[in-house]
C-alpha positions, 0 to 999 in steps of 0.5 A: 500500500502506497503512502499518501504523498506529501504536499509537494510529492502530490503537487509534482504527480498532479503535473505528471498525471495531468500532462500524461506524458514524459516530462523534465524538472524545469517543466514541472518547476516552472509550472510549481512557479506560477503557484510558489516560490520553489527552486530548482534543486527542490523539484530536482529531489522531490522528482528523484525521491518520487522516482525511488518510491517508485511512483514515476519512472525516468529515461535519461535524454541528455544530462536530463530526465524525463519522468513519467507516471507508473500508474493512474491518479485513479489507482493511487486513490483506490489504493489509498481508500482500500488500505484505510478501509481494509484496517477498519476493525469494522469495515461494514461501519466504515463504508457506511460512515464514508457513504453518508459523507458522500456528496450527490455527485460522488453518490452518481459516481458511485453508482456508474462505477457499479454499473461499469462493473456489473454490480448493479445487476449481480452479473459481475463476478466477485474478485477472487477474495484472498487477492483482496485482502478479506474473507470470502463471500457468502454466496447469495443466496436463491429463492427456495425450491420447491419441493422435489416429489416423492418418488412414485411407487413404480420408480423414478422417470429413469426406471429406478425403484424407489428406495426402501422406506421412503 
């Protein structure tokens, strides 16, 4: 589970998930620059830092890097809400006190997301539980049957006898 990024991790990984390309130190510092004051040697380290992290990764042109994302903003954010819910001690508890703090919007998001999905409908098939991280599923479960008749005296449809003391 990724840590959350620092303040100004997270200001460097906006501008390479947002830009969705390789990009330079100076390109992010003159970005940053329009915001703050921030020197060179300071994006320089947070890039390298982030770099060893393992959350870009980076091709040398020149006497210069170009980094680039590993993974989505996205996954960084599921990873993020799925490590603080998988170390609830009640995680039935937890999603219900993160849904009533979700806005109207977020509510819509979450129901595309199970319709993306295939939840909404309980076509999907569930993630096998041990990849993630919890206890399995009870299946659900179905309308009763009816009942299966008793076998007639002269034996079943596939010419069986019927079973003593049934």
């Amino acid at each position: 589970m990724p840590r959350p990024l620092g303040e100004l991790e997270d200001a460097v990984m906006t501008r390479v998930w947002q830009w969705n390309r390789p990009v330079t130190v100076r390109e992010v510092l003159e970005d940053l620059q329009q915001e703050r004051s921030i020197a060179y040697t300071t994006v320089m380290t947070v890039m390298d830092n982030l770099h060893q992290k393992g959350w870009v990764r980076r091709e040398a042109e020149g006497r210069a890097y170009r980094y680039t994302a590993v993974s989505t903003r996205a996954a960084y954010s599921a990873a993020l809400m799925n490590e603080a819910w998988s170390t609830s001690d009640n995680p039935a508890a937890a999603l219900v006190a993160f849904f009533g703090m979700m806005s109207a919007e977020q509510r819509d998001a979450l129901r595309d997301a199970f319709r993306i999905v295939g939840y909404d409908d309980g076509t999907a098939a569930e993630p096998p539980a041990e990849s993630a991280g919890r206890p399995p599923a009870a299946p659900p479960t179905a309308p009763a049957a009816p009942p299966a008749e008793p076998p007639s005296a002269e034996g079943d449809s596939a010419g069986r006898a019927p079973e003593p003391g049934r």
